[in-house]
C-alpha positions in Angstrom: 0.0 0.0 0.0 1.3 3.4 -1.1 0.9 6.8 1.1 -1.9 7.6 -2.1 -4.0 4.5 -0.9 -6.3 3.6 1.9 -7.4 0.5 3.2 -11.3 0.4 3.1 -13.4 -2.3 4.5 -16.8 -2.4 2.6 -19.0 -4.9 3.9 -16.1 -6.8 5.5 -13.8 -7.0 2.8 -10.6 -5.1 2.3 -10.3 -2.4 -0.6 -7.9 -0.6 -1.8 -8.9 3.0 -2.8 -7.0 6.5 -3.2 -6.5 8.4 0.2 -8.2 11.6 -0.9 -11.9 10.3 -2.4 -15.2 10.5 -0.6 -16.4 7.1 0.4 -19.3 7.8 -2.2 -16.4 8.1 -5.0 -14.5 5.0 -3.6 -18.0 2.8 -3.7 -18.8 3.9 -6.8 -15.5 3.3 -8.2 -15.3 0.0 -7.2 -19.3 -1.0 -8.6 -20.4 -1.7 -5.1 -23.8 -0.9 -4.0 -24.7 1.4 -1.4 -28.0 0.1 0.0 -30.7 -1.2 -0.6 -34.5 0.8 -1.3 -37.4 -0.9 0.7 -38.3 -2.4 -2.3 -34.6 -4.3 -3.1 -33.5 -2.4 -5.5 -29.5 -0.9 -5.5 -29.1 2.9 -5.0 -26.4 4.9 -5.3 -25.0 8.6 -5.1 -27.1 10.8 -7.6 -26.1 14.3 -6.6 -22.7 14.0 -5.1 -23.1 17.0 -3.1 -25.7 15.7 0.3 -28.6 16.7 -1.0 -30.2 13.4 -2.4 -29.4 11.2 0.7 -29.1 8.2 -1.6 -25.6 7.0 -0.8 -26.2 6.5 2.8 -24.1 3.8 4.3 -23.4 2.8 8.1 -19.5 4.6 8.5 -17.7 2.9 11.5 -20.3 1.9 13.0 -22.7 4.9 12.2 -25.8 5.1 10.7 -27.0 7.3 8.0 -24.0 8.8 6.8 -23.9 10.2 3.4 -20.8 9.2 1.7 -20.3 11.7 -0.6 -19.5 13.9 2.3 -17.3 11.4 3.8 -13.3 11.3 3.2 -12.1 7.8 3.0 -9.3 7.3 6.4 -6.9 4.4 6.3 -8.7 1.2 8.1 -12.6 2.6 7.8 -15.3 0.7 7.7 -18.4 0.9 5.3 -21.5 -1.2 5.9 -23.7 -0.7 2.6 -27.0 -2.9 4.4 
């Protein structure tokens, strides 16, 4: 791992992604899902900016967080369900 990369756990498993991406842009980068709608289907980020509240994700052990406003840190965990 370079000083560029972070380790990112998404749903258990570790990623490698750049240091300096949200955890929206890391997800999304990767073609993970974020959650789930109450119907099943897959969302994701739409406006990138906090408005939409799709990317929401559980962020060390928080609910709710949007991950476009999120910096990925070294060793974070994402929980996408």
């Amino acid at each position: 791992m370079t000083a560029r990369e972070a380790r990112l756990i998404v749903d258990g498993v570790i990623r490698r992604v750049p240091a300096s991406i949200t955890v929206a842009a890391a997800l999304l980068s990767l073609d993970l899902p974020f959650r789930r709608s109450v119907s099943g289907q897959h969302r994701a980020a739409v406006c990138g900016m906090g408005v939409c509240f799709e990317c929401r994700v559980r962020i060390d052990g928080v609910a709710q967080q949007r991950a476009c406003q999120v910096t990925v840190r070294d060793g974070m965990t994402v929980d996408s369900e």
